[in-house]
C-alpha positions in Angstrom: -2.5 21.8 -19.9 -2.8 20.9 -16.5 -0.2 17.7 -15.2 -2.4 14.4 -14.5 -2.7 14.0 -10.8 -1.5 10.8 -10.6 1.1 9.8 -13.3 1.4 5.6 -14.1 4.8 4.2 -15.8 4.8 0.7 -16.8 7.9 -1.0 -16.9 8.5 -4.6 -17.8 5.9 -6.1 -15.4 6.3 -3.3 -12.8 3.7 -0.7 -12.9 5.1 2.4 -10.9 2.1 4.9 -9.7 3.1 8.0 -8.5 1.2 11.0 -6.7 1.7 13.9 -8.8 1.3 16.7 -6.9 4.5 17.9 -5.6 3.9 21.7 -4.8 0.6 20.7 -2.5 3.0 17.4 -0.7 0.7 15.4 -2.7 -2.6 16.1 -0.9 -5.0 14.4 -1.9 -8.1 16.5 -3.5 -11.1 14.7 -5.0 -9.4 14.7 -8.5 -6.3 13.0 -7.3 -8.2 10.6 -5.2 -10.6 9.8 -8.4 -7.5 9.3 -10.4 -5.6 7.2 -7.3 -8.9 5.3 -7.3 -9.0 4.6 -11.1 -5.5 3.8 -11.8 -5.1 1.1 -9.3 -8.0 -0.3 -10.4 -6.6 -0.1 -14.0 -2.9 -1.8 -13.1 -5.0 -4.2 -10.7 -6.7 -5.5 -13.8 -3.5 -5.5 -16.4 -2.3 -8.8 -16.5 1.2 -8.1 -17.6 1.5 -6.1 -14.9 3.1 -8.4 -11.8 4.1 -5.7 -9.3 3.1 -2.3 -8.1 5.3 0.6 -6.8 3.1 3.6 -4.9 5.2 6.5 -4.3 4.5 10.6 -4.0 6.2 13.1 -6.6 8.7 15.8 -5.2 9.5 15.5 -1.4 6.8 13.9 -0.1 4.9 11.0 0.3 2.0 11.8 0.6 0.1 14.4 3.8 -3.6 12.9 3.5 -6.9 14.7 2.6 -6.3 18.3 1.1 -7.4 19.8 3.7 -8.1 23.7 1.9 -11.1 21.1 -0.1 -12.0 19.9 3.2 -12.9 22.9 4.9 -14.4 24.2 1.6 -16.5 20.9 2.0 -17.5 21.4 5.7 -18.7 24.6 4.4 -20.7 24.1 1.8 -22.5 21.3 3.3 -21.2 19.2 6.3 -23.6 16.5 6.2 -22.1 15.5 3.0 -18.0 16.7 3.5 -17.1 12.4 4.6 -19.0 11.3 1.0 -15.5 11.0 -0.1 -14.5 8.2 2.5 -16.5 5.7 0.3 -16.8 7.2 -2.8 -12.5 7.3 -2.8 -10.7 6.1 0.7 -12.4 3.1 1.1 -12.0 1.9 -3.0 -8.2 3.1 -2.7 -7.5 1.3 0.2 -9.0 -1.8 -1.1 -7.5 -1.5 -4.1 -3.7 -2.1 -2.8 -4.7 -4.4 -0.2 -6.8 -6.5 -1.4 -5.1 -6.6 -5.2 -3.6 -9.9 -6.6 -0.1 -9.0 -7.0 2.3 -7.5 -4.7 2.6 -3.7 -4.0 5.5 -1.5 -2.6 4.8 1.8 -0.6 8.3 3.8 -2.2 8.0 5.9 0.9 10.1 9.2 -0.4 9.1 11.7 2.5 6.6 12.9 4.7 4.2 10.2 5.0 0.7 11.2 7.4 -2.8 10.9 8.2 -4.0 8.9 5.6 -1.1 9.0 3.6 0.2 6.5 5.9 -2.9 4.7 5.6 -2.2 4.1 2.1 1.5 3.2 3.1 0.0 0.6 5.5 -2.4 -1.0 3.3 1.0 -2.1 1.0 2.6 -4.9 1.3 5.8 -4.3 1.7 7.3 -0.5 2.8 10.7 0.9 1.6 11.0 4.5 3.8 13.0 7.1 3.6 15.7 7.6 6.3 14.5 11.8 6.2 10.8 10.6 6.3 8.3 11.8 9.2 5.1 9.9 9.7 2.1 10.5 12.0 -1.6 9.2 12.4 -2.3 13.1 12.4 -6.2 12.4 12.4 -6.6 13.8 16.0 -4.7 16.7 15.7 -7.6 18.1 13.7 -10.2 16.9 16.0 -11.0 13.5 13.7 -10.7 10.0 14.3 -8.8 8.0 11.6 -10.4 6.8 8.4 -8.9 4.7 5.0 -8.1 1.6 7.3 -5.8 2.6 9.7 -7.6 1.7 12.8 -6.6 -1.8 11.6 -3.5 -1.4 10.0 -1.7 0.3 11.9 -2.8 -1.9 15.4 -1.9 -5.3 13.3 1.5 -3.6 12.4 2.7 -2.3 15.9 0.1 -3.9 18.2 -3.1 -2.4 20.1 -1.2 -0.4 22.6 0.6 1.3 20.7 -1.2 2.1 17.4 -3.8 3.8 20.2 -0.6 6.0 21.5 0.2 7.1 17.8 -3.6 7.7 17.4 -4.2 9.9 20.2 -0.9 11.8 20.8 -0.7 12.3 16.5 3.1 12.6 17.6 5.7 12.3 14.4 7.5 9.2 14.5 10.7 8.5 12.5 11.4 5.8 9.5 13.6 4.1 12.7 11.0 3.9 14.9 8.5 2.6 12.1 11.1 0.1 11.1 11.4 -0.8 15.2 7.5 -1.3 15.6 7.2 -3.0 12.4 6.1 -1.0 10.2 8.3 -0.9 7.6 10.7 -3.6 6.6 14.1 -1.0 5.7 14.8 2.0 5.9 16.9 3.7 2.6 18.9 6.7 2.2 16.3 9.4 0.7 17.8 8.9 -3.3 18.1 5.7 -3.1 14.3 5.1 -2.1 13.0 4.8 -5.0 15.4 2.6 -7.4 15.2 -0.2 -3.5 11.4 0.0 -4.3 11.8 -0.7 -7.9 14.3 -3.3 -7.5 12.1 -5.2 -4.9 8.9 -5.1 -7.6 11.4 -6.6 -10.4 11.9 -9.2 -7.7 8.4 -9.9 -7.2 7.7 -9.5 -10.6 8.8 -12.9 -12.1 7.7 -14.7 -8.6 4.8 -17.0 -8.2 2.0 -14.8 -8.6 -0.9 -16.9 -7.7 0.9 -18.0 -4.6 1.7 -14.3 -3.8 -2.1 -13.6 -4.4 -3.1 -16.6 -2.2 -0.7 -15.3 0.7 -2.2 -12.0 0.8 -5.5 -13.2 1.2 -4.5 -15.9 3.7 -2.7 -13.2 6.1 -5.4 -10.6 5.5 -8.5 -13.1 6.8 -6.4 -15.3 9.1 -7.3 -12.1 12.0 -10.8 -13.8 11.9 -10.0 -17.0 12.1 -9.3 -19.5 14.4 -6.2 -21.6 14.3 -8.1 -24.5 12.8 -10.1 -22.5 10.4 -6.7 -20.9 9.1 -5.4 -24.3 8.5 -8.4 -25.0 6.7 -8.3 -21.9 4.9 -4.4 -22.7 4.0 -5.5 -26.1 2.9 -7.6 -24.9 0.0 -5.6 -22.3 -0.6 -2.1 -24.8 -1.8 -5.0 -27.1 -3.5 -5.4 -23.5 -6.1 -2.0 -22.8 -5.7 -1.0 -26.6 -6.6 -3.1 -26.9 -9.8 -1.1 -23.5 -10.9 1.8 -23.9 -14.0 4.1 -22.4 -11.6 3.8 -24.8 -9.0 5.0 -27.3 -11.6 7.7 -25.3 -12.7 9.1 -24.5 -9.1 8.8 -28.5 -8.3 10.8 -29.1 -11.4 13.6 -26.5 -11.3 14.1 -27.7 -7.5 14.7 -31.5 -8.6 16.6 -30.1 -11.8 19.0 -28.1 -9.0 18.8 -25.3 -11.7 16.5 -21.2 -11.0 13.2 -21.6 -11.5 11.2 -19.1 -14.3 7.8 -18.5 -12.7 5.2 -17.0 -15.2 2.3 -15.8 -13.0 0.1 -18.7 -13.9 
C-alpha cells in the first residue's frame, strides 16, 4: 500500500503535519497538495487541537510544485496546467495563515519556490542551520504564486523580496534570520523537537487572543493607523468577554501561572 502523502500526528493539543514524500524532497504533486489542502482544513477545524507544526519528511522541507507533473501538465493542455493555483495553492496558503490557532514552519531542509511560500504563510519559523531557501519561481521562467509576492516583501521589505525574486539566488537560514524571516535558527536534529516545544508553548496560551492577533497583523497592511486602532478596539471587546481573559486577570492579581483553556 502506498504511504499517505502527508502523514498528521496529534499530540496533546499539538497537531504535527508532515510532507511525506522524502525520496521526491517533498514536491508537491496534485495528491500531496489535495492531501496538504485537506488536512489543514481538518486540524483547522479540531478543537482540541491548539497548535500546528508543518514540517517535510526526510531532508527536506519542502522544493515547491513537482515539477515532472508540471511539464506533464503544460503538455497535455497549457491553458489549464495553473488550475492547481486555486484548486490547491491558494486553499493551502489560506489555510495556515488565516487559521485560528498558531502554526510553526519546522523548517528541516531545503525550503524553495513555494515551499517557502508555505514557510512564510506560518507564523512563526524554526530553520535549519543546513537549510537553503530560494524564491526559485524565475529561474524557471515564472513569476511567484501561493502568496509570496506578499509574504516575503512584508517579511524583508520591498527592495529586497524583489532581489530574491528576480536573481532566485539561494539564501542561507542566517541570512533569513538577518532579513526577518525566521525568528532562530536550530542545529539540523534539533529542528524539529524546537518546533514542537514552541507549539506545546502555544498550546495552553490564550487561543482567542492568539486568533485575534493574527487577524489584527494580517489586515492592519490595509489600514490606516486610526482604522487599526479601531480594528484593535473591537478586537480586546471579543477577546475581553473570553474565559481566558478572566483567568489571566485573576492569576495576575493572585501572583500565581495562569491555565488558559482556549475559550
Amino acid at each position: 500500500m502506498q504511504e499517505s502523502p502527508v502523514v498528521v500526528d496529534i499530540a496533546g493539543a499539538v497537531a504535527t503535519v508532515v510532507i511525506n514524500r522524502p525520496a521526491q524532497r517533498n514536491a508537491l504533486d496534485r495528491l500531496t497538495k489535495e492531501a496538504l489542502r485537506d488536512e489543514l482544513s481538518r486540524v483547522a477545524a479540531d478543537a482540541t487541537v491548539r497548535a500546528v507544526v508543518l514540517t517535510g519528511a526526510g531532508l527536506a522541507f519542502c522544493v515547491g510544485q513537482d515539477l515532472a507533473e508540471h511539464a506533464e501538465a503544460l503538455k497535455t493542455d497549457p491553458a489549464t496546467a495553473f488550475e492547481t493555483i486555486g484548486q490547491h495553492y491558494a486553499p493551502i496558503v489560506t489555510a495556515l495563515a488565516a487559521m485560528e490557532k498558531p502554526v510553526i514552519a519546522a523548517v528541516n531542509g531545503t525550503c524553495v519556490g513555494a515551499g517557502l511560500a508555505l514557510a512564510l504563510a506560518c507564523d512563526l519559523r524554526v530553520l535549519s542551520a543546513e537549510a537553503m531557501m530560494s524564491t526559485a519561481f524565475t529561474g524557471i521562467g515564472l513569476t511567484c504564486d501561493s502568496g509570496l509576492a506578499s509574504t516575503l516583501a512584508r517579511s524583508v521589505g520591498e527592495s529586497r523580496a524583489k532581489e530574491l525574486i528576480l536573481l532566485a539566488e539561494p539564501f542561507s537560514a542566517d541570512d533569513a534570520v538577518q532579513w526577518g524571516i525566521a525568528g532562530r535558527v536550530v542545529p539540523a536534529e534539533e529542528v524539529g523537537d524546537v518546533a514542537r516545544a514552541l507549539a506545546q508553548r502555544l498550546a495552553v496560551g490564550p487561543t482567542i487572543a492568539y486568533a485575534e492577533t493574527k487577524h489584527l497583523i494580517a489586515q492592519s497592511f490595509n489600514e490606516t493607523i486610526a482604522e487599526t486602532l479601531q480594528s484593535e478596539a473591537a478586537a480586546q471587546a471579543r477577546v475581553g468577554q473570553s474565559k481566558d481573559h478572566r483567568n489571566g486577570v485573576a492569576a495576575f492579581l493572585a501572583k500565581r501561572k495562569p491555565v488558559f483553556e482556549g475559550r
